[in-house]
C-alpha positions as CSV (number, residue, x, y, z in Angstrom):
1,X,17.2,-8.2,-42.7
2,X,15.5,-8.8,-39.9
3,X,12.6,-6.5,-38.2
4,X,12.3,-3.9,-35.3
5,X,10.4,-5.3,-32.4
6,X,10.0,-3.8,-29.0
7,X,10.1,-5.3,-25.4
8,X,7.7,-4.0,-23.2
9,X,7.9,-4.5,-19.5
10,X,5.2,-3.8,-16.8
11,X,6.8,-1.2,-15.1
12,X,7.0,0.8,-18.3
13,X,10.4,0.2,-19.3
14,X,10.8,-0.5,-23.1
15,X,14.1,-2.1,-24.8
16,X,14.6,-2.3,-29.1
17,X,15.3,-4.8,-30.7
18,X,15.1,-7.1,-33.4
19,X,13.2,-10.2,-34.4
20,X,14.4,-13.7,-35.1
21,X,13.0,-16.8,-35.2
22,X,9.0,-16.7,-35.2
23,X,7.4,-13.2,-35.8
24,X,4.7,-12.6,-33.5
25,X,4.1,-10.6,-30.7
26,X,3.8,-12.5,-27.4
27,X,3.6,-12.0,-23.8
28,X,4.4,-14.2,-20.3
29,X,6.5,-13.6,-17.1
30,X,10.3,-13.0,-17.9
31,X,12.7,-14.7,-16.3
32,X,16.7,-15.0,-16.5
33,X,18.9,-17.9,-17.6
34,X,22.9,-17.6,-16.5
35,X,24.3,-20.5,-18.9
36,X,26.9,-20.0,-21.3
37,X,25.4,-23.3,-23.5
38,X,22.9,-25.4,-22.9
39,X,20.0,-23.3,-24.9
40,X,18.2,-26.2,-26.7
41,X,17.9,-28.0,-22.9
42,X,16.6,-24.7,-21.2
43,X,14.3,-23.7,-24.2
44,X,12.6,-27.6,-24.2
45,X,12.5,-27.7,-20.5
46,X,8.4,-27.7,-19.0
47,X,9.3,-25.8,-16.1
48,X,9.6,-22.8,-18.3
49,X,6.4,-22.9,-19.5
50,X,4.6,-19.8,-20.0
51,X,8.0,-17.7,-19.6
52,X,9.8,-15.2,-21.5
53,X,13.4,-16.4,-21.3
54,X,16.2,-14.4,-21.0
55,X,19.9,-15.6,-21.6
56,X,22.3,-13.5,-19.8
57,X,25.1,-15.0,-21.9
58,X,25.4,-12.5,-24.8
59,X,25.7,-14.4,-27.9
60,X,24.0,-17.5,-28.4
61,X,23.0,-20.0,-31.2
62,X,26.8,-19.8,-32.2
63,X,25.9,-23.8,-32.4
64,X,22.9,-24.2,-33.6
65,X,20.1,-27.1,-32.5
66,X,21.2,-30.7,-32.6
67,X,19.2,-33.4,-34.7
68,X,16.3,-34.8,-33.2
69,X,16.9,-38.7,-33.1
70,X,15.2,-40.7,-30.3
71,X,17.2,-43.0,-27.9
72,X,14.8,-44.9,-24.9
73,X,11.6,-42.9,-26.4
74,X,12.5,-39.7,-25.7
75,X,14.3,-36.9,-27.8
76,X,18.3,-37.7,-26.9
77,X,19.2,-33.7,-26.8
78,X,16.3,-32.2,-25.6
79,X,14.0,-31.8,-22.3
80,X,10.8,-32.4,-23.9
81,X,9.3,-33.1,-27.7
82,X,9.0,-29.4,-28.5
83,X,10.2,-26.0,-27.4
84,X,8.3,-24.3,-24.0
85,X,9.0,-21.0,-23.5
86,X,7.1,-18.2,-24.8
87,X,10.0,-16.2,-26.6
88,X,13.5,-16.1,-26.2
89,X,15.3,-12.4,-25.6
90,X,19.1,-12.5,-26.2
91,X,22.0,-9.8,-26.7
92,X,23.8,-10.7,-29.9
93,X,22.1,-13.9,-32.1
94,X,24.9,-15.8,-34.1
95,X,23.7,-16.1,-37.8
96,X,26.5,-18.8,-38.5
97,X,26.3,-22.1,-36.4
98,X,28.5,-24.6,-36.5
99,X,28.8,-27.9,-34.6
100,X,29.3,-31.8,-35.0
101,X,25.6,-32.3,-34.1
102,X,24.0,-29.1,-35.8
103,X,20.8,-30.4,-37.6
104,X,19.7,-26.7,-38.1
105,X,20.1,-23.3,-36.9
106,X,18.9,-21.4,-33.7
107,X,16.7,-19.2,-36.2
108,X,14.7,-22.1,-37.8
109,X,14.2,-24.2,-34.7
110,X,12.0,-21.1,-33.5
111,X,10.2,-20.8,-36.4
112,X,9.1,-24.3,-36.4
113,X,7.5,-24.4,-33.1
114,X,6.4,-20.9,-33.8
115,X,8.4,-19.5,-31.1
116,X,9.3,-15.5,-31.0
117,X,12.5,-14.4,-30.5
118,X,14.5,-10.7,-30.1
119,X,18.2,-9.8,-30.0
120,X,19.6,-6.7,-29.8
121,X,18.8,-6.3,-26.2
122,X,20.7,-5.3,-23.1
123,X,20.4,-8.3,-21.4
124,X,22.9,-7.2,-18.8
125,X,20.4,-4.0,-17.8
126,X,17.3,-6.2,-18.1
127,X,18.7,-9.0,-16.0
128,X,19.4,-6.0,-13.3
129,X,16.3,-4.8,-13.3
130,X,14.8,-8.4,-13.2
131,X,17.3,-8.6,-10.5
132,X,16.0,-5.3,-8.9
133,X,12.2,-5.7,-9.0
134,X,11.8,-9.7,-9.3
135,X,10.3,-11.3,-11.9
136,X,7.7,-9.3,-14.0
137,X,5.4,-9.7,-17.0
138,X,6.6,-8.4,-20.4
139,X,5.4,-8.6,-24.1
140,X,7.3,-8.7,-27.3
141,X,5.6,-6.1,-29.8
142,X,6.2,-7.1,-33.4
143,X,4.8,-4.9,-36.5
144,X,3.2,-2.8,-33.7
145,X,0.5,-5.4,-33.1
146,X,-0.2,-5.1,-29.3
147,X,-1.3,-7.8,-26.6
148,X,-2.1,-7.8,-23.5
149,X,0.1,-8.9,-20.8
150,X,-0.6,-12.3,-19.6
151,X,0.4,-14.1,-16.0
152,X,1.2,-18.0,-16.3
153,X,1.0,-18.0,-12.7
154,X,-2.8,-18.3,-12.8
155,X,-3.0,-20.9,-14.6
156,X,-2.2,-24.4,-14.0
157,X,0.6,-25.2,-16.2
158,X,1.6,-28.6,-14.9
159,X,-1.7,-29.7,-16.8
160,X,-0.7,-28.6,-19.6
161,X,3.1,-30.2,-20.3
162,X,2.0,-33.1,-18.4
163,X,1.2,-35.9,-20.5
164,X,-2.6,-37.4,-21.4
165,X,-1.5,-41.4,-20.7
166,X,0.7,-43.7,-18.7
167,X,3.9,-44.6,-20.5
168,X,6.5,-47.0,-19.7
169,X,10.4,-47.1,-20.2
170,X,12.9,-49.6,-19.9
171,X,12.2,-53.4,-18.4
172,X,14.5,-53.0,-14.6
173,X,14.2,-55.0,-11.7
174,X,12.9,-51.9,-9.3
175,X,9.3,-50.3,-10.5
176,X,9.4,-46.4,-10.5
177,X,6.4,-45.0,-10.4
178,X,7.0,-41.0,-12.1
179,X,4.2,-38.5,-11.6
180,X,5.0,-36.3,-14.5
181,X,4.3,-32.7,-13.5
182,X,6.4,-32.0,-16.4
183,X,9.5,-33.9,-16.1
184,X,12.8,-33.6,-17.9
185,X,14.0,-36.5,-19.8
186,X,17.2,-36.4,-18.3
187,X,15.8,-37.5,-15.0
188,X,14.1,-40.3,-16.9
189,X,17.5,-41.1,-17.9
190,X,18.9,-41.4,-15.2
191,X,16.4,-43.4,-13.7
192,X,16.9,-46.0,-16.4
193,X,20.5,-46.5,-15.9
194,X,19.6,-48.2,-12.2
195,X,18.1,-50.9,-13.2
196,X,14.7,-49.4,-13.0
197,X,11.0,-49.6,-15.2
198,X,9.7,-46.0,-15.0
199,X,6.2,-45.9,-15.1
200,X,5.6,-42.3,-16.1
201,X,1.6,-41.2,-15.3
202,X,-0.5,-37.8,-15.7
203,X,-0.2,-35.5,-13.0
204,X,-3.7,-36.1,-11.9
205,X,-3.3,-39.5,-12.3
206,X,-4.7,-41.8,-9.2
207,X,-2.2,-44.6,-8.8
208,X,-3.1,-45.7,-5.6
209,X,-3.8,-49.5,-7.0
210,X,-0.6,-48.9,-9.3
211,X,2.0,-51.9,-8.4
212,X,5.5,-50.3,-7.8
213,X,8.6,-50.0,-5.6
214,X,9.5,-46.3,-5.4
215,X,7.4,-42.8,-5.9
216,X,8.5,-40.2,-8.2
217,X,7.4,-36.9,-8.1
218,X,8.7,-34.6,-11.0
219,X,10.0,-30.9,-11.7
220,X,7.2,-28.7,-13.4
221,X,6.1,-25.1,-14.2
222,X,4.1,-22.2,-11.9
223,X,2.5,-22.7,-8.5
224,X,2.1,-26.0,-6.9
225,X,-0.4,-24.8,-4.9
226,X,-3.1,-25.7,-8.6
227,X,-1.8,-29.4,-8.1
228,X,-4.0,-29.9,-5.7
229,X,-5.0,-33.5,-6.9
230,X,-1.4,-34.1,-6.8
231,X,-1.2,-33.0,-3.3
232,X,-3.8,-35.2,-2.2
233,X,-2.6,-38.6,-4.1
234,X,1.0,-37.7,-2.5
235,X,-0.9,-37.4,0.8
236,X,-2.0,-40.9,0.6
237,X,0.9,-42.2,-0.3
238,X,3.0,-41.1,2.3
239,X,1.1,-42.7,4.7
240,X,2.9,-45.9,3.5
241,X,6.6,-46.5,3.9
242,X,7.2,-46.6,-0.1
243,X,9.9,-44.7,-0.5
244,X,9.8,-41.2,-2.5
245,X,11.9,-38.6,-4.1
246,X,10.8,-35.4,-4.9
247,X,12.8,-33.0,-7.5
248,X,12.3,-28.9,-8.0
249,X,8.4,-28.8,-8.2
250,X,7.9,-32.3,-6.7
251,X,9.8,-31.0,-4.1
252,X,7.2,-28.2,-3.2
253,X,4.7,-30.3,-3.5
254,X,6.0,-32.9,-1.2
255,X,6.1,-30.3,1.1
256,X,2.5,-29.2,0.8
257,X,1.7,-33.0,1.3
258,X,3.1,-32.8,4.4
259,X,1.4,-30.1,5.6
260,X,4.0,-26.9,5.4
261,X,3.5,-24.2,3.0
262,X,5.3,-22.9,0.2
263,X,5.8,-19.0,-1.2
264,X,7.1,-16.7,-4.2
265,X,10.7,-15.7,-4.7
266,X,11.5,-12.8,-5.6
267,X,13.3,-13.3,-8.9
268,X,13.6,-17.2,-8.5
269,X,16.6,-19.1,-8.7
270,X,17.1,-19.4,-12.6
271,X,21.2,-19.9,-13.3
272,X,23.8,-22.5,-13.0
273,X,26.3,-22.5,-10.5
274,X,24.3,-22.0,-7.7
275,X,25.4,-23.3,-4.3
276,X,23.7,-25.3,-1.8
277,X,24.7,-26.8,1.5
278,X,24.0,-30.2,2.9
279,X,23.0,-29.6,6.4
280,X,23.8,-32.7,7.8
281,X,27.7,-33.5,6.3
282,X,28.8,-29.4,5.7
283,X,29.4,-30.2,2.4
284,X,28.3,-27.6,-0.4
285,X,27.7,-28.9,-4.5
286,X,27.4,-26.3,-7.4
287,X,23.9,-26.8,-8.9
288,X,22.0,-26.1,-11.5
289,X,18.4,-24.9,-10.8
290,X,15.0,-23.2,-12.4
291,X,12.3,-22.6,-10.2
292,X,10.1,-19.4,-8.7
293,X,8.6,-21.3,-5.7
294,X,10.0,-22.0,-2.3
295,X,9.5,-24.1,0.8
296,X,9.1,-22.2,4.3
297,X,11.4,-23.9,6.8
298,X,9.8,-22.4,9.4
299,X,6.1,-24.2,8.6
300,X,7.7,-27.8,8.1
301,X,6.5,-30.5,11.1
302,X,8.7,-31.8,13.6
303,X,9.1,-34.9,11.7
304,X,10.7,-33.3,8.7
305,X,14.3,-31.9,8.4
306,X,16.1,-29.6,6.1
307,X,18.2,-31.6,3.6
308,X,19.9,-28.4,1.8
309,X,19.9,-25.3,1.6
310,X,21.4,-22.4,-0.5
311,X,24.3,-20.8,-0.2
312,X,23.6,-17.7,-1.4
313,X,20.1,-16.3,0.6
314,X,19.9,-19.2,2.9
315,X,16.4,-20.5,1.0
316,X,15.3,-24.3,1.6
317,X,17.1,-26.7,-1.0
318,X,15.6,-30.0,0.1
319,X,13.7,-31.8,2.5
320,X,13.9,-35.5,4.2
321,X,11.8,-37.4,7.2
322,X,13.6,-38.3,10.2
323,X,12.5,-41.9,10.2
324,X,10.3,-42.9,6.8
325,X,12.8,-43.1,2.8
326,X,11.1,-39.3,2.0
327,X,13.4,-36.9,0.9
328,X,13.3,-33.8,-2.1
329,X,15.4,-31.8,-3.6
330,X,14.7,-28.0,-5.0
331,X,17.5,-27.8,-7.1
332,X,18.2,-30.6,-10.6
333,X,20.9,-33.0,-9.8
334,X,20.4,-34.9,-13.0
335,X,21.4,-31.6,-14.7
336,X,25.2,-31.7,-14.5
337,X,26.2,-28.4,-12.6
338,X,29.2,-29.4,-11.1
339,X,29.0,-31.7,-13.4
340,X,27.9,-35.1,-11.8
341,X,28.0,-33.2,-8.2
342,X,24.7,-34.5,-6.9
343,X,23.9,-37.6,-8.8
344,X,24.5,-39.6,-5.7
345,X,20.8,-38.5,-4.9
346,X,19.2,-40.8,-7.5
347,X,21.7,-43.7,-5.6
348,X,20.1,-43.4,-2.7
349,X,16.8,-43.1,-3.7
350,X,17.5,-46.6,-5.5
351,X,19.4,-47.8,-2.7
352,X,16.6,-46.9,-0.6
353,X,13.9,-48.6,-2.8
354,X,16.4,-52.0,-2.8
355,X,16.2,-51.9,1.0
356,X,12.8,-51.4,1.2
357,X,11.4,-54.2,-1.3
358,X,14.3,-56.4,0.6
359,X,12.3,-56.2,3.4
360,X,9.0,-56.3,2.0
């Protein structure tokens, strides 16, 4: 049997419910998920650090949480080594799992990393009022043990899913250099399959007498307006003609670097399926993409162009310079929404380091 909790929003609005996974009461900013699978991805991936994740899709763990073998040094079915979010809110939790891969169930996986979770929710009201009023701050109230709200905006999250020391994967022919703001492993994995040897360094991390072929610039949580050392090393860099590719956070921040400003969404763009537009061909690809931050088109230099954009409120979805091998993305192309829709973007950005050390 599994205890009352209560989730209480900023605004004053309460929902009941009960507990699963870790019991503890907790608090962050509460965002929306669309996917019908995919939980153990979105619950291990950095950029929702600090947040209260909420799946829209009404019963999940149905499958449980694959085993956690290693393949290239990294986790094979996970984002990251452990879960990030803050709690997980759900509609209906699936008791029995059952699945080829299942090491153990949804249930257990949260109480091991000490993670809160409620179900029993209306996750169809609180994603329209999410929706409605943007994102807001919440708290999970267990055993009537009360805590303050907290904001993970003001802090500087990338610091603290980015990691301590320079690692290196794989032995390729073209030298990656990743700034990890709090990358996914997936986009280390598909690095890896290009011939490449990622050189994955702290966010901070001044690499200006690093040896390599092409920059990197990673997804991440919160505002990358507190990466300013990241801003600045990206700064220096781009006054070369190495050639970089910026993804979801690295994206805002390649912007910054370049001198235009970002702002808040309103609710961010949190879901799968989300359309974007290549300017340039017409073209539109279903993405998936988590982020609360956006570039302003109207602040970028004449140099840079709009790459993308979406579909759906006409928002900035990438970035490229008109003459240097610069160009970002906001939404995840190494995350299968369509499914392999946009994975042409880590071609060119290989393609474009080839050239470039051909001629160098």
């Amino acid at each position: 049997m599994h205890n009352k909790a209560k989730l209480v929003l900023e605004d004053g609005t309460i929902f009941e419910g009960f507990t699963f996974g870790y019991e503890k009461s907790t608090s962050g900013e509460l965002v929306f998920n669309t996917a019908m699978t995919g939980y153990p991805e979105s619950l291990t991936d950095p950029s929702y650090k600090g947040q209260m994740l909420v799946a829209t899709y009404p019963l999940i763990g149905n499958y449980g949480v694959p085993h956690q073998s290693e393949s290239q040094q990294m986790l094979e079915f996970y984002e990251s080594d452990i879960i990030q979010v803050s709690a997980l809110i759900i509609s209906e939790y699936s008791t029995e799992y059952n699945h080829w891969n299942a090491e153990k169930s949804l249930d257990a996986w949260l109480k091991q990393y000490q993670i809160p979770g409620i179900y029993g929710v209306d996750t169809r009201l609180l994603t329209h009022i999410l929706r409605e009023k943007g994102s807001l701050l919440g708290k999970i109230i267990v055993n009537d043990e009360d805590v303050a709200l907290y904001d993970p905006n003001t802090e500087n999250l990338v610091q603290q899913v980015s990691i301590s020391e320079k690692q290196v994967y794989g032995d390729g022919q073209y030298k990656i250099l990743l700034v990890d703001c709090g990358v996914k492993n997936n986009i280390i994995r598909h690095l890896l399959t290009r011939d490449t040897t990622v050189i994955r360094v702290p966010w901070d991390y001044d690499y200006s007498n690093e040896d390599y072929d092409g920059l990197f610039i990673s997804n991440g949580p919160g505002d990358p307006q507190q990466c300013k050392i990241t801003i600045s090393h990206l700064a220096q860099s781009m006054e070369q003609d190495q050639p970089i590719f910026g993804i979801c956070l690295g994206h805002q921040l390649l912007a910054l670097a370049q001198g235009s400003q970002t702002y808040k969404l309103k609710y961010g763009h949190r879901s799968h399926n989300q359309p974007v537009q290549q300017v340039e061909t017409k073209r539109a690809y279903i993405t998936s993409q988590n982020h609360g931050y956006a570039v302003d088109d109207a602040t970028l230099p004449s140099d840079w162009q709009p790459l993308f954009i979406n579909l759906n409120d006409q928002t900035n979805e990438g970035l490229k310079h008109i003459s240097k091998p610069f160009f970002s993305t906001q939404f995840h192309p190494e995350a299968s929404g369509g499914p392999t829709d946009t994975e042409f973007l880590f071609d060119d950005f290989i393609d474009a380091v080839k050239k470039h050390k051909s001629q160098n």
